[in-house]
C-alpha positions in Angstrom: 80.4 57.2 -69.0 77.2 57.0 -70.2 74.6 55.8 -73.4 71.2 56.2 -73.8 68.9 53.9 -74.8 69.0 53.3 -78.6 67.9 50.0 -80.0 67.7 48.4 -76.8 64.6 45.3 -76.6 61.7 46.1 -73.6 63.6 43.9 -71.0 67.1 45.3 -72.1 68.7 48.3 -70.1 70.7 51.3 -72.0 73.8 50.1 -69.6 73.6 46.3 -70.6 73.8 48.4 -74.3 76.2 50.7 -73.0 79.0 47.8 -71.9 78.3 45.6 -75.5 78.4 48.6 -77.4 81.7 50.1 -76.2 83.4 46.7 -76.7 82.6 46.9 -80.3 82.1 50.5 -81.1 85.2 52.6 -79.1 83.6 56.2 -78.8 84.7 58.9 -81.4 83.6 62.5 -81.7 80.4 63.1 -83.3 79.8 66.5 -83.3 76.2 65.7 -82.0 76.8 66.2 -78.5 79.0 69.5 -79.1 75.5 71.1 -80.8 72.9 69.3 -78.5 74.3 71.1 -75.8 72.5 74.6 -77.5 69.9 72.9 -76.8 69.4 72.0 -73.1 68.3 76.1 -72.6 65.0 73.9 -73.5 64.2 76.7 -76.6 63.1 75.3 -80.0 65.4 75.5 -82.9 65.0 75.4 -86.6 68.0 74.1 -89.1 68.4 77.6 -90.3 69.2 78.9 -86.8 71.7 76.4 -86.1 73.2 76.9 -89.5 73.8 80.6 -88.3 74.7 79.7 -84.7 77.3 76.9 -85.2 78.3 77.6 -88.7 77.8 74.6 -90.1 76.7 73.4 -93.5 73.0 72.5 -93.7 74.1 69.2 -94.6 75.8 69.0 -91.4 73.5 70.3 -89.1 70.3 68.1 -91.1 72.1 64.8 -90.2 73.1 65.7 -86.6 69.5 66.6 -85.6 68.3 63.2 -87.1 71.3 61.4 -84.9 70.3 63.6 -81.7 66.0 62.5 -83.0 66.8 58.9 -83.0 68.6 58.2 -79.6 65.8 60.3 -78.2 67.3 63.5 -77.2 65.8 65.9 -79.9 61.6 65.8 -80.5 59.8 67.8 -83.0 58.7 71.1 -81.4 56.1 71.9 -84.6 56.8 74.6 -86.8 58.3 78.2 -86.5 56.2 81.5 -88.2 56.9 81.6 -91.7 58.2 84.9 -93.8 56.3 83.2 -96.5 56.4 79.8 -98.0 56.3 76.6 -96.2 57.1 77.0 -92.0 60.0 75.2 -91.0 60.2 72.6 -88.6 61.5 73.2 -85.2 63.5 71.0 -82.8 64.0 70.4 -79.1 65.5 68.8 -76.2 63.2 66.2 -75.0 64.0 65.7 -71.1 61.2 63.2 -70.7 62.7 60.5 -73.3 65.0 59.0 -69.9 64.3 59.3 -66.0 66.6 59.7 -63.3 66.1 58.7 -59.4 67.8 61.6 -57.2 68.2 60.5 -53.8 69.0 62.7 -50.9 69.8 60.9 -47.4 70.4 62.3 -44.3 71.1 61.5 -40.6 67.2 61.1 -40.0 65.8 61.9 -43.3 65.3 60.2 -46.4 63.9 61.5 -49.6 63.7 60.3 -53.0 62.4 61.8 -56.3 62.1 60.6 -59.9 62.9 63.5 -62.1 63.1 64.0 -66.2 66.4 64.7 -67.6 65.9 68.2 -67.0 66.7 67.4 -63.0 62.8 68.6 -62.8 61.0 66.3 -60.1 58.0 64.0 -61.2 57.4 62.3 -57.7 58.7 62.8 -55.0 58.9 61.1 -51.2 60.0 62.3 -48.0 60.3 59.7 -45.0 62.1 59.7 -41.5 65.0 56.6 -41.7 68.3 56.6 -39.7 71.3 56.5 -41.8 72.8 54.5 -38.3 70.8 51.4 -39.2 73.7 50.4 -41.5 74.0 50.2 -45.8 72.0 46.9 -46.0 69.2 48.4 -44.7 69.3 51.8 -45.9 69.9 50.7 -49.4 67.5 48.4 -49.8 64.7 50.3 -48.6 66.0 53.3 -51.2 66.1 50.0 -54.1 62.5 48.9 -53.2 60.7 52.8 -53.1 63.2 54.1 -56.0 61.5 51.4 -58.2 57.8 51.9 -56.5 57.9 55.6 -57.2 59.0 55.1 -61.2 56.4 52.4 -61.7 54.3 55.3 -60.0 55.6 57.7 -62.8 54.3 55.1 -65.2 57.7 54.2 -65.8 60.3 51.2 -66.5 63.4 50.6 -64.6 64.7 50.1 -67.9 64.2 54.3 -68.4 66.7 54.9 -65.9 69.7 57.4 -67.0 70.8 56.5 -63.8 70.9 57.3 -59.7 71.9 60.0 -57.9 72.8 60.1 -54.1 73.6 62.3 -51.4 75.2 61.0 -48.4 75.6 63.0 -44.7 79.4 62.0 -44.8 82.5 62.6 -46.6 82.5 60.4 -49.8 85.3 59.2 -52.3 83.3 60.8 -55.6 85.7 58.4 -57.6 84.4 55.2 -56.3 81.1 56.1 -54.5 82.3 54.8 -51.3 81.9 56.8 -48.0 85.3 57.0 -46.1 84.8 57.5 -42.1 82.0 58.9 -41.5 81.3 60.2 -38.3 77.7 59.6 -38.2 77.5 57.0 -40.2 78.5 53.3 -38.4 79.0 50.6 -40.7 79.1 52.4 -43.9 82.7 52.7 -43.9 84.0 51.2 -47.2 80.6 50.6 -48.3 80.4 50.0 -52.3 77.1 52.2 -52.4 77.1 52.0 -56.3 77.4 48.6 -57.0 74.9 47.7 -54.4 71.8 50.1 -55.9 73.3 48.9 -60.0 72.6 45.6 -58.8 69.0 46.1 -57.7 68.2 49.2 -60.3 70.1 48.4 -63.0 71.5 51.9 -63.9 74.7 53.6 -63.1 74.9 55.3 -59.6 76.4 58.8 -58.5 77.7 59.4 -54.8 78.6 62.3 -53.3 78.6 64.0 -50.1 74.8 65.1 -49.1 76.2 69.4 -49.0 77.5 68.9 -52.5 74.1 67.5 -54.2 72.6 70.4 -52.1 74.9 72.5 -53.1 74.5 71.6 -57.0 70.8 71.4 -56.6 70.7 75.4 -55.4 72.8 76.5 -57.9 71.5 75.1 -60.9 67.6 75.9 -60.0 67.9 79.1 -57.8 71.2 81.3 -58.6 72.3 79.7 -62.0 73.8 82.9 -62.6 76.5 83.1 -59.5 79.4 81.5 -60.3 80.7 81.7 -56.9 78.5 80.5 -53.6 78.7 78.5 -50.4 76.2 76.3 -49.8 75.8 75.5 -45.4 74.0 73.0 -44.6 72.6 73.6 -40.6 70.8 70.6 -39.1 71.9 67.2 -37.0 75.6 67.9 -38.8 77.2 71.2 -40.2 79.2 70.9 -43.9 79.5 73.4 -47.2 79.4 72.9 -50.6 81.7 74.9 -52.2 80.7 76.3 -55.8 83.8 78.1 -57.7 83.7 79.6 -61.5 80.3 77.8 -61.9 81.9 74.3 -60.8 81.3 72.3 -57.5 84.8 72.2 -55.9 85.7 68.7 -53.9 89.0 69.4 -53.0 92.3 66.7 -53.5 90.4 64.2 -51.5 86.6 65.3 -51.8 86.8 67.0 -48.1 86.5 70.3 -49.2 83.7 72.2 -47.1 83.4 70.1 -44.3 83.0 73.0 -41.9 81.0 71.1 -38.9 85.1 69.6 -38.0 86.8 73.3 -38.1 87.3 74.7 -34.9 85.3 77.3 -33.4 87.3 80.3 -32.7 87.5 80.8 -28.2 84.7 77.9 -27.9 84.7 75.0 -25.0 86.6 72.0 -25.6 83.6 70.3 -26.5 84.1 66.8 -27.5 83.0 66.0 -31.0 82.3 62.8 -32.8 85.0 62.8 -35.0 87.6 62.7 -32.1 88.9 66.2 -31.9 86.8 69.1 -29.9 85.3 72.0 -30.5 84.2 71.8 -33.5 81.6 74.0 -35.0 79.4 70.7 -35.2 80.1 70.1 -31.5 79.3 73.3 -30.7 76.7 74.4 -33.1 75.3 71.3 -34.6 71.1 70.1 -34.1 72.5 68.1 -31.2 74.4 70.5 -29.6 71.2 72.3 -29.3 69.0 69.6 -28.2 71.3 69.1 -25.7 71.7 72.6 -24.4 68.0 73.3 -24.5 67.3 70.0 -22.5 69.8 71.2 -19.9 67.0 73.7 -19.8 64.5 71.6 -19.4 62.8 71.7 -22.7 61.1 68.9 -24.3 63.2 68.3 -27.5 64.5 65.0 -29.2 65.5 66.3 -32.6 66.7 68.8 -34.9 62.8 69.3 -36.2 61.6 70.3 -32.4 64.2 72.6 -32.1 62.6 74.4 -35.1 59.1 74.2 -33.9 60.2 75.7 -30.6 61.4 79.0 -32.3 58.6 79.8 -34.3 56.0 79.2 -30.9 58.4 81.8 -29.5 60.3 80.2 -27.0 62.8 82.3 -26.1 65.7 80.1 -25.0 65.2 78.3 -28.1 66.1 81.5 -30.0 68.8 82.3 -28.6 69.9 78.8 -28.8 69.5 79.0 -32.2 71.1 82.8 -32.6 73.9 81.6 -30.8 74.3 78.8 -33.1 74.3 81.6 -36.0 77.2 83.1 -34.1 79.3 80.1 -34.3 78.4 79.3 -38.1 79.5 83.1 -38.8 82.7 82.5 -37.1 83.6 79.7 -38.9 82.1 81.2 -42.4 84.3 84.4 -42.0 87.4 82.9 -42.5 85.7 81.2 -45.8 84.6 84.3 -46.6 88.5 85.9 -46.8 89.6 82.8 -48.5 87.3 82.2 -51.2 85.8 85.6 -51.6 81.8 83.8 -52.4 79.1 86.4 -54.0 76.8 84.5 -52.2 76.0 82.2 -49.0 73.1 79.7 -49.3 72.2 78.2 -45.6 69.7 75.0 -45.7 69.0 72.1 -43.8 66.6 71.7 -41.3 67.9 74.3 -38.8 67.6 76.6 -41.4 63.3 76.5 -40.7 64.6 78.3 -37.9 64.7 81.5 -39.8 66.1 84.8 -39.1 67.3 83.6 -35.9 69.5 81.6 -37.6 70.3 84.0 -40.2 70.8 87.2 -38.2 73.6 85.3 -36.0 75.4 84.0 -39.1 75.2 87.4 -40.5 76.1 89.4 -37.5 79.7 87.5 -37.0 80.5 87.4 -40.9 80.1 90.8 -41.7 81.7 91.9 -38.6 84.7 89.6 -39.1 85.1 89.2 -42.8 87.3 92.0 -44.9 84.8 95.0 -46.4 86.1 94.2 -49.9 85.2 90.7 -49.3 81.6 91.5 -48.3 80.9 94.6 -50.6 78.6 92.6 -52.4 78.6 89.0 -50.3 75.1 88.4 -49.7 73.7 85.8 -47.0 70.1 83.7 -47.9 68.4 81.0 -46.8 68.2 78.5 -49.6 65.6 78.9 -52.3 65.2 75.5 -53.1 64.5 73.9 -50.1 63.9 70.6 -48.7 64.0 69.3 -52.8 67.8 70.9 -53.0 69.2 67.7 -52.4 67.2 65.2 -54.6 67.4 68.0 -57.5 71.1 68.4 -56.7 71.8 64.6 -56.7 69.5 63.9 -60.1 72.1 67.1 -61.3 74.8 64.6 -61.0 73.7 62.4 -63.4 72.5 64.5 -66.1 75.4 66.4 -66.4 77.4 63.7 -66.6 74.6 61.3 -69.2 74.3 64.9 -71.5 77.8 65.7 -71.6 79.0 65.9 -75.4 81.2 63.3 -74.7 78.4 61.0 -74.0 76.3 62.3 -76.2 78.7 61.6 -78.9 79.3 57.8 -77.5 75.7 56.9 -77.7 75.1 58.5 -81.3 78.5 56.4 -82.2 76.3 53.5 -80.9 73.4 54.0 -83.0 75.3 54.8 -86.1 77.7 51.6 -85.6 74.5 48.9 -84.9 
């Protein structure tokens, strides 16, 4: 749950507010965050157009602008064309009066972005860091830039909404914690939240790094398909699995992890996660590395791989093509079960391009039912390398602008 920042002193965070004021002031429905949600399509509105939309008195709709004005949600947009007489005001949804951190992590990646409540990035960094060198590390260097890139912003810690995070393993999205992850030693367990609250001092989102990617695609590239798989192709393989508009986790959050699903007729390949041949095993940035080095190429990572295929190597294209293959055996079955409009393939591999996309392609709509991909198209994701930090600052604002917790902060400000 979440409150923003109402009456709270220059040194005092919105959460330190948050816990006080739900001990005092148990949240009750407002109204205010049912009719602040016409607002987040970012257009200016005037009291007379929300009297015709909701169908509310004037009275009604007067007093919930000025709640929605004072915790900072709602700005003065100026003044609308007049039919005569004096203009009247307009109103609307001020994303900059809050920041959020959006943190995307993967098995040799980092980045980081501060973004408005909008999920729209204001800065944003991109580093190489192993997620192998353990949560003490990791977390503390994504503490000490988090707070270097908002006080670049020109911002306070105290502005946070909160923290978003992407993790390349499957994550308990109840508690934040990562449970086995394959590629991830020592972060078993690991209460990610509580470790980031106590350096940041904002709540903290965790969820598994496909998902934020997954979110981030959806809700800045293809808003309008409520039905997409999001792949994910570089050191590990996993999906994000959007349904009826809404990321799907599954009973236990392990919905989409593709990279541990057996590839149909492949080697017995042993994989990581202690079974073999699986489509990461197979398919995955090291499964390439590897194969190409049998080759004698000069490769050590995912990236190289990439660079090979656009010199034109050719054994790095097929490698890659190949690869596709795999992915589109795997993605076939998806395709019967879930029946997607559309499949969104990103991560690094994906740079590879249509060598990549032509294998994936091939298999799928060779495989996959014709009713099933009538309309079933296959893209490389629009969003790019900023998917994940987007996706992961996503998590929080849909969560901090929810009418629920719009309503618990406007209870706040009322009751103080």
């Amino acid at each position: 749950m979440y409150l923003g920042q109402s009456k709270c002193g220059p040194k005092e965070s919105w959460f330190t507010v948050l816990m006080e004021g739900l001990a005092k002031f148990p949240p009750r429905p407002t109204g205010a965050g049912e009719m602040f949600q016409l607002f987040r399509d970012g257009e200016p509105r005037t009291r007379a157009s929300l009297v015709a939309e909701t169908g509310q008195s004037r009275s009604t709709v007067a007093a919930r602008i000025d709640a929605l004005c004072g915790v900072g949600l709602l700005t003065p947009a100026g003044e609308a064309s007049s039919t005569g007489g004096r203009p009247p005001s307009t109103f609307a949804f001020d994303p900059r009066s809050r920041i959020v951190v959006g943190v995307d992590l993967g098995a040799t990646h980092a980045r980081i972005a501060v973004t408005d409540l909008a999920a729209v990035p204001v800065s944003v960094l991109d580093e190489p860091l192993s997620i192998a060198d353990g949560p003490q590390h990791v977390l503390g260097w994504v503490a000490d830039t988090a707070a270097k890139l908002v006080a670049q912003a020109g911002r306070h810690l105290t502005d946070l909404a909160g923290i978003g995070i992407g993790l390349p393993g499957p994550v308990d999205h109840t508690t934040g914690r990562p449970v086995n992850p394959p590629i991830m030693p020592g972060w078993d367990g690991t209460d990610v939240p509580a470790a980031l609250h106590a350096r940041l001092g904002a709540p903290v989102l965790v969820d598994n790094d496909v998902n934020v990617m997954s979110l981030g695609e959806h809700r800045t590239i293809c808003p309008e398909v409520d039905d997409l798989l999001f792949v994910k192709v570089a050191t590990g393989i996993g999906a994000g699995v959007i349904m009826d508009g809404h990321l799907r986790r599954g009973a236990q959050g392990a919905a989409g992890d593709l990279g541990h699903v057996t590839v149909p007729g492949a080697e017995d390949i042993p994989c990581r996660c202690g079974n073999t041949g699986c489509l990461e095993a197979v398919a995955g940035g090291l499964a390439i590395v590897q194969r190409l080095r049998d080759l004698g190429a000069d490769v050590h990572g995912t990236p190289d791989i990439v660079d090979l295929v656009r010199s034109g190597d050719v054994a790095a294209g097929q490698a890659v093509r190949q690869a596709g293959r795999d992915i589109g055996a795997v993605l076939a079955a998806s395709v019967s079960l879930l029946n997607p409009a559309r499949i969104v393939v990103g991560g690094v591999l994906a740079g590879a391009g249509e060598h990549l996309m032509a294998g994936i392609r091939e298999i799928v709509y060779q495989r996959s039912l014709p009713l099933a991909t009538q309309h079933l198209r296959i893209v490389p994701s629009g969003a790019g390398a900023q998917a994940g930090v987007i996706g992961a600052a996503t998590l929080v604002t849909e969560q901090y602008l929810s009418p629920h917790n719009v309503d618990t902060l406007v209870s706040a400000q009322e009751d103080s």
